[in-house]
C-alpha angles and dihedrals in degrees: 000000000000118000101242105249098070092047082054101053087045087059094048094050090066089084097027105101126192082208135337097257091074085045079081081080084051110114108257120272125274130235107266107256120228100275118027123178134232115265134170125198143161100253102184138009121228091013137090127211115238110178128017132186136145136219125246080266090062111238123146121236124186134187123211149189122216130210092255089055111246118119125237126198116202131187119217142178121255090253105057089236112108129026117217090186154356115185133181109230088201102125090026095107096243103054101155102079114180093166148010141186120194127206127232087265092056100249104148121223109204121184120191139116123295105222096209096108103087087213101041139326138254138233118269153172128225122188121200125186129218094278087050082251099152112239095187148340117211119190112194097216130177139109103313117068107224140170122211119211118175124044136191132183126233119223093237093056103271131134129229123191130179137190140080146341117194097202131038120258097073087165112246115230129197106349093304114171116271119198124229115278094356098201143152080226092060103046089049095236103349144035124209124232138177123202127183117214123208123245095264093049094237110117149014107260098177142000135188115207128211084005116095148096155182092276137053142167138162121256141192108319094020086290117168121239117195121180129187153137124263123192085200097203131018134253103293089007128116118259111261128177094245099173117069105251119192136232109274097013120151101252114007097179132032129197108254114232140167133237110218132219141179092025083319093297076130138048132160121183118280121260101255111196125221138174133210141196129202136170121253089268093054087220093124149015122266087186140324134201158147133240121187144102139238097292099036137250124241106219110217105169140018130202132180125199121215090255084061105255119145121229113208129185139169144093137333138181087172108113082199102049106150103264114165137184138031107313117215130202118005108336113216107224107219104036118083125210098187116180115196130198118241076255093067073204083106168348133281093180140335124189145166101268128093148095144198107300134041129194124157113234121222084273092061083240114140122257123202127183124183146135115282110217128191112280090240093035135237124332091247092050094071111191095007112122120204129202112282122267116276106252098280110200125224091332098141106243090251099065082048123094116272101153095249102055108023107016098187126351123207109245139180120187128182116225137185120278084209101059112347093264118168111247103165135351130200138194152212107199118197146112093290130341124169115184119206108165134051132184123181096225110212090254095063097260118133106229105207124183142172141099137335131191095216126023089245092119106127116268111224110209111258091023119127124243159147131285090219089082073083091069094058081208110070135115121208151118126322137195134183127165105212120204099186093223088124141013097263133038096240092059109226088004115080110176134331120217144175106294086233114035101028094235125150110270114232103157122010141199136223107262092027114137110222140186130223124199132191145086124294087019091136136306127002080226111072107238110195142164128193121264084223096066176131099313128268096030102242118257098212120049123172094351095305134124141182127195132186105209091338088313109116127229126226113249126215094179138359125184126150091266098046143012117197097209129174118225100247111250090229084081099078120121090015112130091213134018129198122211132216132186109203122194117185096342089308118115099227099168136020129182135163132224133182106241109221114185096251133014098172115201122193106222107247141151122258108166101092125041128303108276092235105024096267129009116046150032145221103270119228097235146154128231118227087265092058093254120138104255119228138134090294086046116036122166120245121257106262093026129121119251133200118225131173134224139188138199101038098135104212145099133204117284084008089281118160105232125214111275110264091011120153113240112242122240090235093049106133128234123296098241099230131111121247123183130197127205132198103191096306103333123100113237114222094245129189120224121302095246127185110265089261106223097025134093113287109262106061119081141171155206143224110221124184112226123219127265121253133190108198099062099226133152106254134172120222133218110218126186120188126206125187119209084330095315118114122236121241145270105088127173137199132205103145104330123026116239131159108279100215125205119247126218122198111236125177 
């Protein structure tokens, strides 16, 4: 008979994918039981998701985008649990998705661009039915090369599709409305259109020229809503009205402006958003307007009740945006929630609130999803503000963003249909992630997609992913399903991160201290031991424990805000761990995580600001006289210094310690090679040793630093690898690379 664990680990592999592409041997999905609970994963490594949506069964289906550029859709359970299919839309005729809707049988509607055209592309439609069998792919094709980039489905089967055309001669189809003078000229470099396909995807039933956008929905009496962003001249040219505005509508002109870049070396005209209106033939204009300010307003999402009324949000850097009514609760100057009457003639309320995606809840309440951003920005965008944080509930600061720990945390927040008010607000927390698509799911969840720069989303138990979460560095594709019944997806746990440097956890190692964060997490009354002793580290503190696969952690400290853990040894060589936080006896948060043999963390700090703005921080480390370095204090040039590192996953003679022991001042070497780099120069390192009189786990090494002959004071850049793999922390603005820790030397 086979011991238990492999057949564990068997059983778990069944929903752990190398890539979505082998999840196609995956069992179908399941019909979505009756309650299903939130989850989050890293679906896919190196891919975004771009559209979401879900049948009346309740499966999920996604469509993505990869980095070599060809689209994937995949079909899920409800669950997340279990993928049916993934399939490559590459030779499908219409292979460019941007964006999908789904009907209640599961058949997928995907508009993009077919690439089949050697000078351009033209817009298409792809349907896919439940199996991802495709029924029909219809390329709009004529003189004009066009791209289409929202979608929405009529309730009698017919398909309607908005976005942009770069040349004139989009064809006009039955008596669709033309605007005056429909040019490229006129539109600057493109020119919107909106076509309407009939049920069997053969032919072209309706189009709208020189009216368009990059959002559409269907409104009261099967009208159509488009929403968008026009720049309105070109750079040197004089301003011109290039989008048809109607009699009456609320604004009929806007103030051109310009957005600088590059210390304004640099300007392109301002996004200036509009709305339009157009009956179900597309042959006229309801109304059509624009709402913006001086300095422009970028739309991002569009939304349309069932009494008519138009629900706009972006971002603004107009101090006169048109807000309007009485705004309850913290505004976020920046972001834009614009509600316009069936008129367009004008508004009911507009406040500071917002983001990029808009969807209504059974309720009829709003529902915006977005990324949250640091109040001050990013490190690297240096004197750029960003829109406060959404009241964020009892999430401990350090699971919010602050541009150094979490970058840009995923969030969805439901609003007031009334008067844009804030009810309840709920977030991702991670490195980066950047939602861009969003799906109400029949049980009330808020299904969110979209990318993140590291695959340290969350990973719900019994959630499908990928087994790239095991590489730290990683971009990829990320999808939680949110149910607002607390601040923070993981319930009571808001985020878990390495135990030294406060980064979000993706992978961990035996021996790794970690740190939870959340609320109910354990006692008022902070309980805490030392992680130098006694010997073993206890295992229960105030009532808490935590457990790896039924094998408990040590605990250095357990609150109701926080709880310090060590990874149990005994999961070494597991492929997958599950975690459970115990209070009382009652399982309160769960959470799994792949176990790699060694993710190795310098010890920084992480708690000010990045030494150079982007790339390193302050290391926690020790003079040759045993004193804390720092700017006061900094080591001689020459001179050994002392720095710590977690994570490393190993023990003297490859021995396996007790779990929670303290590590003996005689303990020998670890026996694996560590390097240090100063730029591109190898530093002259001792042996990487187990920390002596500390749990084991930690561990540290002596580095001797350079000579110098001027004597003064320098900061230097060092970066840490373990056995060739490099020491946390990383960062990502753009492009991933190691983020080092400094130490000051005179």
């Amino acid at each position: 008979m086979e011991d238990e664990e492999p057949m564990r680990n068997r059983r778990r592999r069944m929903r752990y994918t190398d890539s979505l592409a082998v999840a196609s041997c995956l069992i179908l999905a399941n019909v979505l039981p009756a309650s299903t609970p939130p989850f989050s994963t890293f679906l896919q490594e190196n891919a975004s998701i771009v559209s979401v949506g879900h049948d009346t069964a309740g499966n999920l289906y996604a469509l993505g985008t990869r980095a070599n550029g060809s689209h994937f859709v995949t079909q899920m359970n409800g669950s997340g649990g279990r993928v049916a299919y993934s399939i490559d839309l590459s030779g499908t005729g219409c292979d460019g998705g941007n964006a999908m809707a789904v009907d209640g049988a599961g058949n997928m509607y995907i508009a993009g661009r077919s690439s089949a055209v050697y000078d351009g592309s033209y817009p298409c439609v792809l349907k896919l039915n439940s199996s991802g069998n495709v029924v029909y792919s219809f390329v709009v094709e004529s003189a004009a090369k066009a791209e289409a980039y929202a979608i929405a489905l009529d309730a009698d089967g017919s398909v309607l599709i908005t976005g942009h055309a770069s040349q004139v001669g989009f064809p006009s189809v039955g008596g669709g409305f033309s605007a005056p003078g429909s040019s490229v000229a006129n539109f600057v470099t493109s020119q919107p259109f909106i076509a309407r396909i009939d049920p069997a995807g053969a032919k072209l039933v309706a189009s709208a020229v020189g009216v368009g956008g990059s959002q559409i929905a269907i409104g009261p009496g099967g009208d159509i809503f488009v929403a968008g962003n026009a720049a309105g001249f070109g750079i040197g040219d004089r301003p011109v009205v290039s989008y048809p505005i109607t009699p009456g509508a609320f604004q009929i002109t806007f103030t051109p402006s310009f957005d600088c870049t590059f210390l304004c070396q640099m300007s392109f005209p301002s996004a200036e958003q509009y709305v339009t209106r157009l009956p179900s033939t597309l042959t006229s204009l309801v109304y059509s307007t624009f709402v913006t300010g001086s300095r422009g307003a970028s739309n991002r999402a569009l939304a349309v009740d069932s009494a008519g009324n138009a629900y706009l949000t972006g971002t603004t850097n107009s101090t006169d945006y048109p807000y309007f009514g009485v705004e309850a609760g913290t505004p976020r100057p920046g972001l834009f929630l614009t509600k316009l009457d069936p008129s367009g003639g004008r508004l009911v309320w507009s406040v500071r609130q917002g983001g990029d995606l808009l969807a209504f809840d059974a309720d009829g309440n709003l529902l915006a999803g977005g990324s949250v951003y640091p109040p001050g920005g990013l490190p690297y965008q240096q004197g750029t503000t960003y829109p406060p944080l959404p009241p964020t509930g009892d999430i401990p600061e350090a699971c919010l963003p602050n541009g150094v720990r979490v970058q840009v945390a995923a969030a969805v927040q439901r609003l007031s249909a009334q008067d844009g008010r804030a009810l309840a607000t709920q977030l991702l927390s991670t490195t980066r992630a950047q939602p861009s698509a969003m799906d109400v799911l029949p049980d009330g969840r808020i299904l969110v997609a979209g990318y993140s720069a590291f695959p340290d989303i969350p990973l719900t138990p019994g959630a499908v992913f990928t087994s790239a979460v095991a590489q730290r560095t990683l971009s990829g594709a990320f999808l939680a399903a949110f149910d607002l019944a607390s601040a923070s997806l993981g319930g009571k746990l808001a985020c878990a991160v390495d135990g030294l440097t406060n980064l979000p956890l993706a992978p961990v190692a035996p021996g790794q201290l970690i740190t939870l964060f959340g609320s109910g997490l354990g006692p008022a009354d902070a309980a805490s031991a030392s992680p130098y002793g006694p010997d073993p580290v206890p295992t229960t503190l105030g009532g808490v424990s935590v457990t790896f696969d039924g094998f408990a952690a040590p605990l250095t400290y357990a609150s109701s805000a926080q709880i310090n853990a060590v990874v149990p040894w005994e999961v070494r060589g597991r492929t997958f761990t599950v975690m459970s936080v115990a209070v009382d006896g009652a399982v309160v948060a769960t959470r799994e995580f792949v176990v790699v043999a060694s993710n190795p963390a310098l010890f920084v700090d992480t708690g000010g600001t990045a030494a150079d703005g982007n790339s390193s921080f302050p290391a926690v480390a020790l003079n040759s006289d045993g004193s804390r370095n720092s700017r006061a204090n900094p080591a001689a040039a020459g001179s050994w210094v002392s720095l710590f590192l977690n994570g490393v996953g190993a023990y003297p003679g490859g021995a396996t310690p007790s779990n929670g022991s303290i590590t003996g001042w005689d303990a020998a070497p670890l026996g694996v090679p560590v390097t240090v780099t100063l730029g591109t120069i190898t530093l002259e390192t001792g042996p990487l040793m187990p920390q002596a009189g500390a749990v084991a786990g930690l561990s540290q090494v002596r580095v001797r630093l350079p000579g110098s002959s001027g004597g003064d004071l320098r900061v230097l850049p060092l970066t840490v690898t373990v056995d060739d793999v490099p020491a946390a922390p990383f960062a990502s603005y753009g492009k991933v690379f190691q983020a080092g820790g400094w130490i000051w030397v005179n």
